[in-house]
N, C-alpha and C positions, 0 to 999 in steps of 0.2 A: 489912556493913562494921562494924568494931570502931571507931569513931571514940576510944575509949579507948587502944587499942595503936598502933592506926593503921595496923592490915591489917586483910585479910578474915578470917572466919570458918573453923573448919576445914571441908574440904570433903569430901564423903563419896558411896558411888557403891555399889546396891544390886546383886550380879550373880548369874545364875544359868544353871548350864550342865548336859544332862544326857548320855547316851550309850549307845546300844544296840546289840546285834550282833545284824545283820539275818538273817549266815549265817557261817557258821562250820565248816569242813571241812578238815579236815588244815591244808592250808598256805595255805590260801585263806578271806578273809573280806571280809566287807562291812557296815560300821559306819557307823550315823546320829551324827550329833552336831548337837547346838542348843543355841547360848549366844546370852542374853538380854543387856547391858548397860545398865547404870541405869534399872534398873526402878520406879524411883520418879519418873520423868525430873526429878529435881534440879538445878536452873542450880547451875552448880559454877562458879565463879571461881578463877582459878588466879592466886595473883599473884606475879610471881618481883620480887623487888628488887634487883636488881642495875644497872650501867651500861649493858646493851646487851639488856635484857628489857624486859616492858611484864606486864600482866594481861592472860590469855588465860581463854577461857572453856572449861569440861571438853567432852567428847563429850556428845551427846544420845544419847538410847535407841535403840541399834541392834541388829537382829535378823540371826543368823549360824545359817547352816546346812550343812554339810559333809554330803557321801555321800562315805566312804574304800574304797574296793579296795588290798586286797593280793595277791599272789599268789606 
């Protein structure tokens, strides 16, 4: 907290996502994908000022992983 401005700090959120094709043929494929989310697990405060918000806190570190088929 900025007790000088009289908000929080700015808030900031490390991410990383990557993506590979498993198979790949004419019209047909099959792609991995893995995203990371705040990889630094940073408490992020969110603060909205307004009449009908409050301060919310960001997402914690969440791990995503997608198998895609097309065809």
């Amino acid at each position: 907290m900025d007790f000088a401005r009289g908000r929080v700090r700015p808030a900031y959120s490390l991410d990383a996502s990557s993506g590979i094709d498993l198979y790949r043929k004419e019209n047909k494929a099959l792609t991995l994908e893995v995203q990371i989310s705040n990889l630094t697990k940073h408490l992020n405060v969110i603060n909205f000022d307004s009449l009908f918000s409050g301060t919310a806190i960001g997402a914690p570190r969440s791990f995503e992983m997608r198998l895609k088929a097309g065809f």
